[in-house]
C-alpha positions as CSV (number, residue, x, y, z in Angstrom):
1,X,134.8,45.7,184.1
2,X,138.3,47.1,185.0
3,X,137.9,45.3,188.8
4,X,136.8,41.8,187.5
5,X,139.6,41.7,185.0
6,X,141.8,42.6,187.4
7,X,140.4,39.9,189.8
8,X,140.9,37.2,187.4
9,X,144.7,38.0,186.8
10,X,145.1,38.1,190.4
11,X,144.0,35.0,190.5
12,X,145.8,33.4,187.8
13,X,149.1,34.9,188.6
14,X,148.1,33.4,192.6
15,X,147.4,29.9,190.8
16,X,150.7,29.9,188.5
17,X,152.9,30.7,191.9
18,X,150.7,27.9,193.7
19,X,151.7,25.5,191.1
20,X,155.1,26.8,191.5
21,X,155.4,26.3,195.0
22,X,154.5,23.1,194.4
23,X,156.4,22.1,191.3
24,X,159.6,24.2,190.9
25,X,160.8,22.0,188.9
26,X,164.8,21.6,187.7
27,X,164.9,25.0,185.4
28,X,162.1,26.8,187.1
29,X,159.1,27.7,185.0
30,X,157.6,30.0,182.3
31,X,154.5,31.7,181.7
32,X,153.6,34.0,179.1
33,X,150.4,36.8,180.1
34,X,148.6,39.3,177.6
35,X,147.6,42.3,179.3
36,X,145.4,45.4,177.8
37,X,147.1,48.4,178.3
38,X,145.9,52.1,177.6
39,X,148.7,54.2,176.3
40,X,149.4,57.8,175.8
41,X,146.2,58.8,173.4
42,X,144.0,56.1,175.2
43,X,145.0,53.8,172.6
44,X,144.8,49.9,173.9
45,X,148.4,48.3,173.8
46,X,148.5,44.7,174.2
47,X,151.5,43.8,175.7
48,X,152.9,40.0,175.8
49,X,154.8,39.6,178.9
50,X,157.1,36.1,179.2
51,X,158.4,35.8,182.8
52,X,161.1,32.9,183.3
53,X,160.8,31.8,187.4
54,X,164.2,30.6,188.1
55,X,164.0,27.6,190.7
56,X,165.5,29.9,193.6
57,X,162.4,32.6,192.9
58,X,161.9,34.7,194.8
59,X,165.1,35.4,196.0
60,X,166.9,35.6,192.4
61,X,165.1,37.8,189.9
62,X,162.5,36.1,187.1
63,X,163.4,36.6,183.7
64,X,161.2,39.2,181.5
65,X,160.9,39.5,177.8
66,X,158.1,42.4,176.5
67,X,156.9,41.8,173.2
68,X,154.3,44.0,171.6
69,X,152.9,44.3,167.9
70,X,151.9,48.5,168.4
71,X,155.4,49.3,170.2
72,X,158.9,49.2,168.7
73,X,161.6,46.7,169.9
74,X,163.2,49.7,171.5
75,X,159.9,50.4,173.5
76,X,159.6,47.2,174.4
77,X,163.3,47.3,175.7
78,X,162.6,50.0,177.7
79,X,159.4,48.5,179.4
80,X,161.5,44.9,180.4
81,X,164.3,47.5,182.2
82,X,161.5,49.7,183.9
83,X,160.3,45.7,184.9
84,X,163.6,44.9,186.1
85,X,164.3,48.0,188.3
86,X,160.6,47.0,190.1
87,X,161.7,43.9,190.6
88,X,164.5,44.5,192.1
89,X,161.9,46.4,194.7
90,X,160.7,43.4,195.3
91,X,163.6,40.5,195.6
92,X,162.6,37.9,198.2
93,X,159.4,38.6,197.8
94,X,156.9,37.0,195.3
95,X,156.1,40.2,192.4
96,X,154.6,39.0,189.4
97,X,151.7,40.5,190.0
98,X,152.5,43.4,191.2
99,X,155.1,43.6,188.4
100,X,151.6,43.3,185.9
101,X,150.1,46.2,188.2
102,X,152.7,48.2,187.6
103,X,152.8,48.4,184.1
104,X,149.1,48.7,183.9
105,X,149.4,51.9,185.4
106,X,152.7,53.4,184.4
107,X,153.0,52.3,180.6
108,X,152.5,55.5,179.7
109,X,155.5,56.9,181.2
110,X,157.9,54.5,179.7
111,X,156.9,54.6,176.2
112,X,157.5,57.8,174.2
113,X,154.7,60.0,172.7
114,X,155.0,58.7,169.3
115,X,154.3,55.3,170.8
116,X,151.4,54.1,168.6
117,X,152.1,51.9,165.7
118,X,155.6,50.0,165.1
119,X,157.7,52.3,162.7
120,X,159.8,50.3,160.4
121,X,162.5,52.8,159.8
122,X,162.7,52.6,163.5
123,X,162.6,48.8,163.5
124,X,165.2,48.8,160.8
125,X,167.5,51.3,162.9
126,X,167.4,49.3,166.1
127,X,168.2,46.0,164.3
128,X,171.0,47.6,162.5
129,X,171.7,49.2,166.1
130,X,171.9,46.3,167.6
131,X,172.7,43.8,165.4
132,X,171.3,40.8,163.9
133,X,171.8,37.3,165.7
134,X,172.1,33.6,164.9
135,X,171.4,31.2,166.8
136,X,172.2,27.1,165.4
137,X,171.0,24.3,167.6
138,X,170.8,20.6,167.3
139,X,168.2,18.6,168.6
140,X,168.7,14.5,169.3
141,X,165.1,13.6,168.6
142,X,161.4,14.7,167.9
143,X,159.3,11.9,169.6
144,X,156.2,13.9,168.7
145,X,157.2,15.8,165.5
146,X,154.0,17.0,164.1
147,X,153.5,19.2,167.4
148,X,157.2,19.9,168.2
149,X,157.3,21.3,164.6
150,X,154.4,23.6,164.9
151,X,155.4,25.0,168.1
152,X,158.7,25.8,166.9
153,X,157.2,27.4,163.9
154,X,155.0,29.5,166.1
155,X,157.7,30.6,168.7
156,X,159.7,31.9,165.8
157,X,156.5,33.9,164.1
158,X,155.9,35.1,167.6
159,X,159.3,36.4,167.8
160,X,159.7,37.4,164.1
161,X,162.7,35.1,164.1
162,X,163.3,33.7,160.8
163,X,165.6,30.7,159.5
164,X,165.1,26.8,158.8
165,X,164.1,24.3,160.6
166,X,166.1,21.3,159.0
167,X,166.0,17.4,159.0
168,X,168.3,15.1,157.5
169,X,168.5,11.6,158.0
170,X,168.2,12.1,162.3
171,X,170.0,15.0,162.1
172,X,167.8,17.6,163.3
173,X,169.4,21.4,163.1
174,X,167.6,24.9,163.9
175,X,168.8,27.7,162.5
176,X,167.0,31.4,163.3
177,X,168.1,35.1,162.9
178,X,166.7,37.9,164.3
179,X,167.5,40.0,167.2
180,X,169.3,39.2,170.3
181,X,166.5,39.9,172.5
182,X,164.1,37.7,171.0
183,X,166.8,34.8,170.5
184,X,167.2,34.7,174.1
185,X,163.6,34.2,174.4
186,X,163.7,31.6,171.9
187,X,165.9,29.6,174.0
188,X,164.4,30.0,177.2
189,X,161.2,28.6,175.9
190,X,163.1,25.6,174.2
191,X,164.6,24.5,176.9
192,X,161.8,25.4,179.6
193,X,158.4,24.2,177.4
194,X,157.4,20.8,177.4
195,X,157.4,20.8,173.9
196,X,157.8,16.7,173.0
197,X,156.7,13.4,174.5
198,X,158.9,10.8,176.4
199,X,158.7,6.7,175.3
200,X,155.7,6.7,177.2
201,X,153.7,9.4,175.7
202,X,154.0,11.7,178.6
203,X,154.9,15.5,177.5
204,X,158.4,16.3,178.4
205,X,160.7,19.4,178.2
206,X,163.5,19.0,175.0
207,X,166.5,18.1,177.4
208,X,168.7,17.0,175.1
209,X,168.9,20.3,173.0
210,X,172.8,21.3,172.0
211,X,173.5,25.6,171.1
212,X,176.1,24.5,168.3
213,X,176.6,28.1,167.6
214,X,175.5,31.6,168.7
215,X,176.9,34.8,167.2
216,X,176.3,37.7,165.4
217,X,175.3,38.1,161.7
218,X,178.3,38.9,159.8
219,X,178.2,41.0,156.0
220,X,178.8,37.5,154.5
221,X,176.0,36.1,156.0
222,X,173.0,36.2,153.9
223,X,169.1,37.4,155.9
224,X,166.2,34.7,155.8
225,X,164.1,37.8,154.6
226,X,160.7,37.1,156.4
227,X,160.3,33.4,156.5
228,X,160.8,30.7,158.4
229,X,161.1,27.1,156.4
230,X,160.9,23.6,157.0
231,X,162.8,21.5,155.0
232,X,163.8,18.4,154.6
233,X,167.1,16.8,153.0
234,X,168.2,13.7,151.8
235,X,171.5,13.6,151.4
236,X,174.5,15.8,153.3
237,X,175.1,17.7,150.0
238,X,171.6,19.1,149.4
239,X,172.4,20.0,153.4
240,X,175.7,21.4,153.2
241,X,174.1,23.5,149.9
242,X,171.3,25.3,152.2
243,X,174.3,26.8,154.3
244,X,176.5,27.7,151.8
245,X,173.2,29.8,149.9
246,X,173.1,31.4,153.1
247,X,177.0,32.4,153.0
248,X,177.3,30.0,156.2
249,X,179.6,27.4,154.9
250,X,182.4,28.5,157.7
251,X,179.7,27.3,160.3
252,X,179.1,24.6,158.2
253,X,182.0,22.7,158.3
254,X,183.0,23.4,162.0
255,X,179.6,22.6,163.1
256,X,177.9,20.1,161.1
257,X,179.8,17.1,159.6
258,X,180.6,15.8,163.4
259,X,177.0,15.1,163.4
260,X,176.9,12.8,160.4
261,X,179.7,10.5,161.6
């Protein structure tokens, strides 16, 4: 029933901010709920709400990202800013769940009427509206590999980011494209998951993760169209190639050969 659900994500939102209480933590934490929402013609929306809990919570604002496979990016948008004007409602003062509450019941104001399915000539417009991102980062190790690489891959289909994943030699490079918004979630997840395992086996957050590069996707720049890859190289050539398919031999050379000294 409508009551018991809402019972149980009281109480999971009242555990996570027990645990927080508790365990702040250096960067905070992050959580990611999926809530059932009934839109405009009583269609169920499931929205996937990420909130970032900065150590200083409740008196600084969390940080929301809204993803959603039946609303647009721009919906979306528009649902994290109706979030963020709540918040600020309720600044020293813990929100989360009312936050979740909130959107439960007012979703159908924010989104438009034609809210149903994703549109891709919508999609397409936004992204050319706002521009396509890149992000390149540089990681110093993968203790646990097998599980570090499958999470990245499933961050990136989560936020239809696409790119490579590279390793060469130890060199290990990320590159991903995609919009700015879901970057920015990308990162805070890298850096605020524990995502690998220190010397003693215990699972630890990536803390040694470098942003080599973050900019927008220039005309010369060529789009990973709908995939991310893994790929492995074994010499800096076959490396150096990969960027230069993808017109990014300029980041390339400013970026990458420090690395291999």
């Amino acid at each position: 029933s409508a009551e018991s659900i809402q019972k149980s994500l009281y109480f999971q939102v009242k555990l996570l901010m027990f645990i927080f209480s508790y365990f702040p933590e250096t960067h905070g934490i992050s959580f990611r709920i999926q809530i059932s929402v009934k839109e405009l013609l009583d269609t169920d929306v499931l929205l996937k709400l990420l909130f970032h809990l900065p150590v200083n919570y409740p008196s600084t604002l969390p940080d929301i990202s809204v993803n959603s496979d039946q609303l647009t990016r721009a919906q979306c948008m528009d649902v994290k800013e109706k979030l963020l004007e709540q918040a600020k409602k309720h600044l020293s003062e813990p929100m989360v769940h009312d936050l979740i509450l909130w959107v439960q019941q007012h979703l159908k104001d924010v989104i438009k009427p034609s809210a149903t399915v994703c549109n891709e000539k919508t999609t397409l417009s936004k992204e050319t509206e706002d521009g396509i991102w890149m992000l390149l980062l540089h990681l110093d190790h993968m203790r646990a590999k097998a599980k570090y690489v499958k999470t990245v891959e499933k961050w990136a289909s989560n936020l239809r980011l696409t790119g490579r994943l590279m390793f060469m030699g130890k060199i290990i490079l990320i590159l991903l494209q995609g919009d700015r918004s879901s970057i920015k979630e990308y990162l805070i997840l890298q850096k605020t998951s524990k995502v690998d395992v220190d010397s003693s086996g215990k699972k630890c957050k990536e803390k040694m993760m470098r942003v080599l590069c973050e900019t927008e996707v220039q005309s010369q720049h060529k789009r990973y169209n709908l995939t991310f890859e893994v790929k492995e190289y074994s010499a800096p050539e076959e490396l150096q190639k990969e960027f230069e398919t993808a017109g990014l031999t300029t980041i390339f050379s400013e970026f990458v050969p420090p690395l291999l000294k």
